[in-house]
C-alpha positions in Angstrom: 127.0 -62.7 204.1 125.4 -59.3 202.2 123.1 -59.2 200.8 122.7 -57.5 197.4 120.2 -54.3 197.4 118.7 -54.1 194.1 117.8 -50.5 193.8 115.9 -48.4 190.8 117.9 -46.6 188.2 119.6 -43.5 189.4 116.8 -40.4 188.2 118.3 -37.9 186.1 116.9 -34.4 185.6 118.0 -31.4 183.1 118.8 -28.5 184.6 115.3 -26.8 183.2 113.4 -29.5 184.9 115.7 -29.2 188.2 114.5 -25.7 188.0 110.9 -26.7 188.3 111.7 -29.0 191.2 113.6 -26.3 193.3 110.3 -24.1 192.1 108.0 -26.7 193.6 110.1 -27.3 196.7 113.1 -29.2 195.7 116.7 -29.0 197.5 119.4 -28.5 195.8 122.6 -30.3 197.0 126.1 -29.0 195.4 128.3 -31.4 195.6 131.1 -29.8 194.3 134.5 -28.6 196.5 134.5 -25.1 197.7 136.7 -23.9 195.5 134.9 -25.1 192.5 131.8 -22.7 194.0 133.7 -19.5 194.9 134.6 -19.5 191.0 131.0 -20.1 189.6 127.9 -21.2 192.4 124.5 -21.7 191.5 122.4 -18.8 192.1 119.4 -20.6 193.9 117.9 -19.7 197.1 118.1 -22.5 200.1 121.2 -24.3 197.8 123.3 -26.5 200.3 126.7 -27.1 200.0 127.8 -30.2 200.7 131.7 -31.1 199.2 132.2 -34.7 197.9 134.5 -34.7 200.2 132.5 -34.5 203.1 129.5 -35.7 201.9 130.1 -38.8 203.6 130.3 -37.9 207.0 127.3 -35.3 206.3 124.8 -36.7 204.2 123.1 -37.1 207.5 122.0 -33.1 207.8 120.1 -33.7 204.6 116.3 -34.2 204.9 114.5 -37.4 204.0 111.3 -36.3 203.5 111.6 -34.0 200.5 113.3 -34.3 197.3 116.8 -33.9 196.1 118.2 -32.5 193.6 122.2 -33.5 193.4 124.4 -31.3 191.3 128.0 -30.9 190.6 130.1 -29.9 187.7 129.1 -32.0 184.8 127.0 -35.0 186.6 129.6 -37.4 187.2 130.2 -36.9 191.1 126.6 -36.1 191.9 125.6 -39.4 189.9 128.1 -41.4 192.5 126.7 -39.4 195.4 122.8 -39.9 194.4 123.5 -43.8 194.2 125.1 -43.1 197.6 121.9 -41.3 199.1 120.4 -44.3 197.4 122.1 -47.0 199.5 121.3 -45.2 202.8 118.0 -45.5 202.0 117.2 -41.8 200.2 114.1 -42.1 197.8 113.5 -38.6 196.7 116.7 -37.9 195.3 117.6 -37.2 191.5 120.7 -35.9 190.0 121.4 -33.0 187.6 122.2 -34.5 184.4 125.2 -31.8 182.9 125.5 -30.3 186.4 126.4 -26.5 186.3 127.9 -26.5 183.2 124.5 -27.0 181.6 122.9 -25.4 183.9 125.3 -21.8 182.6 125.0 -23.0 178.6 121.0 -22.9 179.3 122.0 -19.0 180.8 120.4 -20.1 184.2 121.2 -17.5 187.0 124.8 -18.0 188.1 126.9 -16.1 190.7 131.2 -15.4 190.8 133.7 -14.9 189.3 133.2 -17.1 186.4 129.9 -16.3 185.9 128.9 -15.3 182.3 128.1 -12.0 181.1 125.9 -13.0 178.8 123.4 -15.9 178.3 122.9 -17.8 175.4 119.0 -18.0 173.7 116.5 -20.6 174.9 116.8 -23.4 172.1 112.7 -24.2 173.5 113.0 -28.2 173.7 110.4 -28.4 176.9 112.7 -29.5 179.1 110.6 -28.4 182.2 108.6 -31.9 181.4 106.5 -31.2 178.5 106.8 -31.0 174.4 106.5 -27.9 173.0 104.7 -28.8 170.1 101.8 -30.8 172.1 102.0 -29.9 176.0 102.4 -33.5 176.6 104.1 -34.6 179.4 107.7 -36.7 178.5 110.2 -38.7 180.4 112.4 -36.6 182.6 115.4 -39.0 182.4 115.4 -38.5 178.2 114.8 -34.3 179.3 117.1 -32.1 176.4 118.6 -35.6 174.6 118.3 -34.6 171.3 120.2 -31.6 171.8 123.8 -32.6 172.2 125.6 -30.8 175.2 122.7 -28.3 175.2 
């Protein structure tokens, strides 16, 4: 019989605050299939790309013993794969809440094709972890909430 592995809720980051964690020494895993990322890649130093579609038979090149930071095009995937990381037994993993589309509207640096020219202005919620009005830190899973698909 199996038995069930009850797990913690799956962490979800903003893109500012996945930012901060690739600052402080976060990986960040894209998830997304090659020829999503040849149109539009995240333009982060040390990003892996890892394809859903072999993440399976991969996962295993990824390390255990610093944090993750899963993102694909809109969250959906990486939410599926950080569950997955999860399961085998992964414990510093989030996932990128809005994936690279967010990651663009917030005018993050970009690379390709479909990169845009321009980036939008900073809407200053304190998404990095903090409130702008008091410096006080606040919960990274509620991280840009009251700003619709900002």
């Amino acid at each position: 019989m199996n038995a069930r592995i009850e797990l913690p809720p799956v962490r979800e980051v903003c893109p500012t605050t996945s930012r901060r964690l690739i600052a402080e020494g976060a990986l960040l895993v894209d998830i997304r299939e090659r020829t999503e990322v040849e149109r539009l890649a995240f333009d982060v130093s040390g990003a892996i790309l890892m394809p859903m579609s072999e993440f399976e038979r991969r996962f295993g090149e990824l390390p255990r013993d610093r944090q993750l930071v899963i993102a694909c095009h809109i969250g959906e995937r990486s939410m599926m794969v950080t569950r997955f990381l999860m399961h085998q037994g992964y414990t510093q993993v989030a996932t990128m809440k809005g994936g690279i589309a967010k990651w663009t509207h917030k005018g993050f640096p970009v690379s390709g094709p479909a990169a845009p020219a321009t980036r939008p202005a900073a809407h200053g919620c304190g998404c990095a972890g903090t409130s702008p009005a008091s410096g006080v830190a606040e919960q990274q899973t509620s991280c840009c909430a009251n700003h619709g698909s900002d």
